[in-house]
C-alpha positions as CSV (number, residue, x, y, z in Angstrom):
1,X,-15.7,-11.5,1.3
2,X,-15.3,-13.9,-1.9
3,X,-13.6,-13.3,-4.5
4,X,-14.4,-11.7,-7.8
5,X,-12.7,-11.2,-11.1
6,X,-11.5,-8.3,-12.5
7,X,-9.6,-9.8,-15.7
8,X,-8.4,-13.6,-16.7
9,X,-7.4,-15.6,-13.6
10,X,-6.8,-11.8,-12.1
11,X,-9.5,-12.3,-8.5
12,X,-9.9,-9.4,-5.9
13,X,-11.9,-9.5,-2.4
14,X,-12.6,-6.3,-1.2
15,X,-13.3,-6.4,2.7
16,X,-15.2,-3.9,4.8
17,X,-13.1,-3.8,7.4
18,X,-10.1,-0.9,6.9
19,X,-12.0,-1.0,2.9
20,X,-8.7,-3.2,1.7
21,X,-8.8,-5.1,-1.8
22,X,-7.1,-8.5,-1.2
23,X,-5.7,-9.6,-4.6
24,X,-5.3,-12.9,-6.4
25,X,-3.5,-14.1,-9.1
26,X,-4.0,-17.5,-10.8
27,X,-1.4,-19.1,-13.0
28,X,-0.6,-23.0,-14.0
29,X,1.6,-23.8,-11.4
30,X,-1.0,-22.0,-8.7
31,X,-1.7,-18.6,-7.0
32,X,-0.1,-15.3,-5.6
33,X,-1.8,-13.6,-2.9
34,X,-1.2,-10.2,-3.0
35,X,-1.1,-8.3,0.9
36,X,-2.6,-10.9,3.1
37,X,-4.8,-9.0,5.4
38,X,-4.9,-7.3,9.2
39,X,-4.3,-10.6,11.4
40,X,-4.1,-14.2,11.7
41,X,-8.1,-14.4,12.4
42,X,-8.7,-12.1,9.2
43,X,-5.8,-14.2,6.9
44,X,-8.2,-17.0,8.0
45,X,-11.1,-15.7,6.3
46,X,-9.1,-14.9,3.5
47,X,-7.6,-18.5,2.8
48,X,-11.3,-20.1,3.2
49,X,-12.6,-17.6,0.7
50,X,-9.2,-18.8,-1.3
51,X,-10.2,-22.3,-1.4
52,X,-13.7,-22.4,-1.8
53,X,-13.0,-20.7,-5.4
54,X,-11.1,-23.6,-6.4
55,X,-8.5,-22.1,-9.0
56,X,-5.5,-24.2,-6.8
57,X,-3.3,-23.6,-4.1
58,X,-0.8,-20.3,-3.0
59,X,2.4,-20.6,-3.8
60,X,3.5,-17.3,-3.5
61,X,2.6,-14.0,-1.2
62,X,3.2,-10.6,-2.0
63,X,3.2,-7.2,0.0
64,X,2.7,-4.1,-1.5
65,X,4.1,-2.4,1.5
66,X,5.1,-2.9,5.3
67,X,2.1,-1.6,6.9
68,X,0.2,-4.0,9.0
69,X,-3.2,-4.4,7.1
70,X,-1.2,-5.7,4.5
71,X,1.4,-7.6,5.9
72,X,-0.4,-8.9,9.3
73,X,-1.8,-12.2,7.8
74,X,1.7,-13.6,6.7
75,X,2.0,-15.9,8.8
76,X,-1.4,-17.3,8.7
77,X,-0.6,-17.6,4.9
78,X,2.2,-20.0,5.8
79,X,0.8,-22.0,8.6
80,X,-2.3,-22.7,5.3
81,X,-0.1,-23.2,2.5
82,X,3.5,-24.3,4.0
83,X,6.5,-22.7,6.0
84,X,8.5,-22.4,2.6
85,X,5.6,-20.7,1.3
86,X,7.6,-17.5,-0.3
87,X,6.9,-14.3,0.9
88,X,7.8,-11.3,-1.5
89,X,8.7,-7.5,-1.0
90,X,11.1,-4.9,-1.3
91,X,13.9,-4.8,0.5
92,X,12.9,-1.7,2.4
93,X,9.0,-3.1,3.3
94,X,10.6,-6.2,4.5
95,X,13.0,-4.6,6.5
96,X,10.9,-2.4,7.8
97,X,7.5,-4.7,8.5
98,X,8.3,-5.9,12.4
99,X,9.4,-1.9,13.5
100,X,6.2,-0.6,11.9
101,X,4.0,-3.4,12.9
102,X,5.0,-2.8,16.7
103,X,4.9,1.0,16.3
104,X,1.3,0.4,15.2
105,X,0.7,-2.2,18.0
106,X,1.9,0.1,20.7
107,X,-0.2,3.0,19.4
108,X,-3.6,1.4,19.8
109,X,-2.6,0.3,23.2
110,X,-2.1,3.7,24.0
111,X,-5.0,5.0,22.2
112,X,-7.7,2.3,23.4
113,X,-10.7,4.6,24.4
114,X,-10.1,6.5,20.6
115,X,-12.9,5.3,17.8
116,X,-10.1,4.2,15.6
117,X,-9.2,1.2,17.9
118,X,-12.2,0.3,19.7
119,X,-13.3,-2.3,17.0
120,X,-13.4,-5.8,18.3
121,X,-11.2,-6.9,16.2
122,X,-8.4,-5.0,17.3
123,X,-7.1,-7.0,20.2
124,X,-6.4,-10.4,17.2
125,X,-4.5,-8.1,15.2
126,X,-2.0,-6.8,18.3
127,X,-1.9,-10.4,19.4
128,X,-0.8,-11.5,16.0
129,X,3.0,-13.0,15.4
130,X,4.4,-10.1,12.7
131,X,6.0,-12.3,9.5
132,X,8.2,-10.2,7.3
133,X,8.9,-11.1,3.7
134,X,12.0,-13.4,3.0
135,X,11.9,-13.1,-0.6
136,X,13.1,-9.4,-1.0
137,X,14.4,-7.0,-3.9
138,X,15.4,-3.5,-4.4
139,X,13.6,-2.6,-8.2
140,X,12.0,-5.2,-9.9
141,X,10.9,-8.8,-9.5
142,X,9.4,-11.7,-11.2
143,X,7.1,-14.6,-10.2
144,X,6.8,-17.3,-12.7
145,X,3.9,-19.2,-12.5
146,X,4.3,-21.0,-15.9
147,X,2.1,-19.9,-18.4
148,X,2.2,-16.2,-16.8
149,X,4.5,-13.9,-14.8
150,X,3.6,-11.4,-12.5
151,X,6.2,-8.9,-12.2
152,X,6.8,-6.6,-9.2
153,X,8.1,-3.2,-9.6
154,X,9.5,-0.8,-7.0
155,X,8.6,2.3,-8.8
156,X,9.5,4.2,-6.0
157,X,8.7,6.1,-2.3
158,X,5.7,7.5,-2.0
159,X,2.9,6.3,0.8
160,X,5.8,4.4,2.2
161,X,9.8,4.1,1.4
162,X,9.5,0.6,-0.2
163,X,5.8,0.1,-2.3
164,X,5.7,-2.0,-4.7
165,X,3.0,-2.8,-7.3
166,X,1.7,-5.9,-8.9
167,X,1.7,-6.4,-12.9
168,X,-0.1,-8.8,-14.2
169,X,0.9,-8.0,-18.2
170,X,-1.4,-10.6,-20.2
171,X,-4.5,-9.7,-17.9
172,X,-3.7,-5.6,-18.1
173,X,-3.9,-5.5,-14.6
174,X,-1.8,-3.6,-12.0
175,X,-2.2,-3.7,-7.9
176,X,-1.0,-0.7,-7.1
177,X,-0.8,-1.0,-3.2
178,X,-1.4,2.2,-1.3
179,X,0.1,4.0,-3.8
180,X,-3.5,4.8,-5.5
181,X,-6.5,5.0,-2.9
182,X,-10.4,5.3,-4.0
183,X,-12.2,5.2,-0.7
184,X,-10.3,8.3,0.7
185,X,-7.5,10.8,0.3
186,X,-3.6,9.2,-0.3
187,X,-2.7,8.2,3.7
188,X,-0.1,10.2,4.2
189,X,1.5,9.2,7.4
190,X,4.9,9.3,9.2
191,X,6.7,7.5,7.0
192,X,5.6,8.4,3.9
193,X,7.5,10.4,1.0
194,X,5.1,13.3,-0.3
195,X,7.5,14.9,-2.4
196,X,9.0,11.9,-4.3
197,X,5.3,10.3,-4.5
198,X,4.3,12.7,-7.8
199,X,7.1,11.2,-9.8
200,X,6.7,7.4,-8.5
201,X,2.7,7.7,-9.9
202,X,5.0,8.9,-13.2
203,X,6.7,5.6,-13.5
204,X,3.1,3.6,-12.3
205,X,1.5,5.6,-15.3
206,X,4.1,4.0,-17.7
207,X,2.7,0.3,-16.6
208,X,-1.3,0.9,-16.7
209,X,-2.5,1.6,-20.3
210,X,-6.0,3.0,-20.8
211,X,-7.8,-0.5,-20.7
212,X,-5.8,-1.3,-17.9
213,X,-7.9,-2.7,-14.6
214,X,-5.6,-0.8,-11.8
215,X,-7.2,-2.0,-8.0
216,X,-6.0,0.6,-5.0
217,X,-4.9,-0.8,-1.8
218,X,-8.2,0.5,-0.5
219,X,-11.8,1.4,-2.5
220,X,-13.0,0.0,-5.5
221,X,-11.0,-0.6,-9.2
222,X,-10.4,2.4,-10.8
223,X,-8.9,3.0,-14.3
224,X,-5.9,5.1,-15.6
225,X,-7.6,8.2,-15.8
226,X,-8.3,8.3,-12.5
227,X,-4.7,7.2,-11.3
228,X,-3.7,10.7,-13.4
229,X,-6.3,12.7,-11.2
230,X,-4.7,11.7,-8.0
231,X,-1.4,11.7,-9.3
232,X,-2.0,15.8,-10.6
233,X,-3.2,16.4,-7.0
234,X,-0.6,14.3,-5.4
235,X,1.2,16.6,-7.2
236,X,0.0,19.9,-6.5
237,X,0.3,19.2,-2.6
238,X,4.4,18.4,-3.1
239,X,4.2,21.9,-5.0
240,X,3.0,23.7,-2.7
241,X,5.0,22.7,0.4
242,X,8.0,23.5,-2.0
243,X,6.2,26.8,-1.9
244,X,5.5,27.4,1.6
245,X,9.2,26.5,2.3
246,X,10.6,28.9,-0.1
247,X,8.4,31.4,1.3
248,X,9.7,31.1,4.7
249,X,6.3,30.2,5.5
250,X,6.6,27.6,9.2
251,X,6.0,24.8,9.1
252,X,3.1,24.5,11.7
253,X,1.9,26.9,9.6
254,X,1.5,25.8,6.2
255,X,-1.8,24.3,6.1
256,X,-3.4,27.1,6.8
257,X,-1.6,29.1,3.8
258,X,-2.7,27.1,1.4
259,X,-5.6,25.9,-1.1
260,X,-5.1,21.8,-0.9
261,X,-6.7,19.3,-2.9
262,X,-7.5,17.4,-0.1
263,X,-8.7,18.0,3.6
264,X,-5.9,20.0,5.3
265,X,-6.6,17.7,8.6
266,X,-5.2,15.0,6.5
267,X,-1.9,16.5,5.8
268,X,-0.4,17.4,8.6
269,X,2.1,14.4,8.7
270,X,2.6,15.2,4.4
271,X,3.6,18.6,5.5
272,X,5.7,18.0,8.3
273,X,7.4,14.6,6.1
274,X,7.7,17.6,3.1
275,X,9.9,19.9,5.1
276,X,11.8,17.4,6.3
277,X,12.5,16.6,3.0
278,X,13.9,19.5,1.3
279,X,17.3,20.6,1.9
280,X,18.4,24.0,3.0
281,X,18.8,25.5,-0.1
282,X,15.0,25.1,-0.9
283,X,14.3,27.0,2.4
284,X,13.9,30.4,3.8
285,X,14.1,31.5,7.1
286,X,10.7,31.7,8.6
287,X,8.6,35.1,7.9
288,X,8.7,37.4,11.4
C-alpha cells in the first residue's frame, strides 16, 4: 500500500492485512520507519513502497511495541538499508520482542485449522528471523534527523509493558502505537496493563493538541477528541474491575456483572490482567 501524507514529510501506509498503519517520517539527513510490519515478505512490500516515494533513504527504525506485526519486518529493514541500520525501542519492547514473537509463533502452530491463522501468509511470518531493537531507552528518546527531531516517549504500560509513541513536534503529529486503535476495541491481551492504561492515555493527551494528526497502530487517523473517547472508556473498564474486586465479585465472573464499553468477549484477558493487578488490600474475598 503506498504511502500517503498526513502532515509535512509525516507519510503513513495503511495495509489490509491485520489493518496496521506503517509510519514514515522524512527529515534532511533521511527517514524513520516507524513498526516495520508482520514478516520479512511484508517488510519487502513496505521498503519498495519506501523507495518508489522518493523522499531518501531509512536511517532509523522504530517500534512502538514488541508484538510481532510491528516488530516482524526488522530485519528485512536491515538487510534494505544496512546492518548498522538503528533500531529503536524501549527497554522493555526490546527485551521482550524474541519471547513474544515465539509465544506468538508457537500459538498459530498449535492453532492452524482456527480462522485467525489460516491466512496464507501466515507460514512467512513464523519462518521469519525475529530482530529486536538495539537502540533501547527506559522514558524518552530523540532522533535527530537535522532539520527535525522525532522524539519517543514511553508514556507508560498500557496495551503492552513497554509502548512507545512517536512525536513528530513541527508536523503535530503523534503515532501512538497500539496505545489508540480505530478499527476495533483496545487489544487487550496477556500482557497488557488495563489498569495503568487510563493514566498512560493521560500523559499521551499532554503531547496531541486539538490540530494534532494522532495515527493508531491499527484503523484510520483519528484526532484528539477521539483519543479522549477511548481513553474515558479505557477508563471506565479499569473502574469497574476495581469494583468487581472490591465486591468480592470472582474473577471468572466479572464480565458477566458488568455494563462494559466494549464487547465483554474481548475482555477476558483485561479482566483476568486487572485482578492480577491489584493488591490484596483492594480485594474481597469472593461472594458465597
Amino acid at each position: 500500500m503506498p504511502f500517503s501524507e498526513v502532515a509535512d514529510r509525516v507519510w503513513i501506509a495503511h495495509h489490509e492485512f491485520i489493518d496496521i498503519n506503517i509510519g514514515l517520517v522524512g527529515g534532511e539527513r533521511g527517514l524513520v520507519v516507524v513498526d516495520t510490519y508482520a514478516s520479512d515478505d511484508l517488510a519487502r512490500a513496505v521498503v519498495a513502497d519506501v523507495r518508489s516515494l522518493g523522499a531518501g533513504d531509512v536511517v532509523a527504525v522504530v517500534n512502538t511495541h514488541e508484538h510481532f506485526d510491528h516488530t516482524f519486518g526488522n530485519g528485512e529493514l536491515r538487510r534494505s538499508y544496512g546492518a548498522d541500520l538503528p533500531i529503536h525501542a524501549t527497554e522493555e519492547a526490546a527485551a521482550r520482542t524474541v519471547a513474544s514473537g515465539e509465544a506468538w509463533k508457537a500459538k498459530s502452530e498449535q492453532s492452524e485449522q482456527s480462522e485467525q491463522y489460516d491466512d496464507p501468509r501466515v507460514p512467512g511470518i513464523r519462518a521469519t528471523e525475529i530482530v529486536p531493537a538495539d537502540h533501547t531507552f527506559s522514558s524518552a528518546a530523540a532522533i535527530d534527523l537535522g532539520d527535525r527531531v522525532v522524539e519517543l516517549v514511553h508514556p507508560g504500560r498500557g496495551h503492552t509493558g513497554g509502548d512507545l509513541v512517536v512525536r513528530v513536534p513541527d508536523a503535530d503529529v503523534v503515532l501512538a502505537g497500539d496505545l489508540v486503535e480505530e478499527s476495533g476495541p483496545p487489544a487487550y491481551g496477556a500482557d497488557s496493563f488495563p489498569l495503568d492504561w487510563p493514566l498512560t492515555l493521560d500523559l499521551v493527551l499532554g503531547l496531541v493538541t486539538p490540530a494534532s494528526v494522532v495515527v493508531p497502530g491499527h484503523g484510520g487517523v483519528v484526532d484528539r477528541a477521539f483519543v479522549q473517547e477511548q481513553r474515558a472508556d479505557i477508563g471506565v473498564v479499569a473502574e469497574t474491575i476495581r469494583d468487581l474486586a472490591s465486591r468480592g465479585v470472582r474473577v471468572e465472573d466479572a464480565l458477566a456483572e458488568a455494563d462494559w464499553p466494549f464487547p465483554p468477549e474481548r475482555l477476558e484477558d483485561a479482566v483476568r490482567r486487572g485482578y492480577e493487578q491489584l493488591p490484596r488490600s483492594q480485594k474481597r474475598l469472593p461472594l458465597l
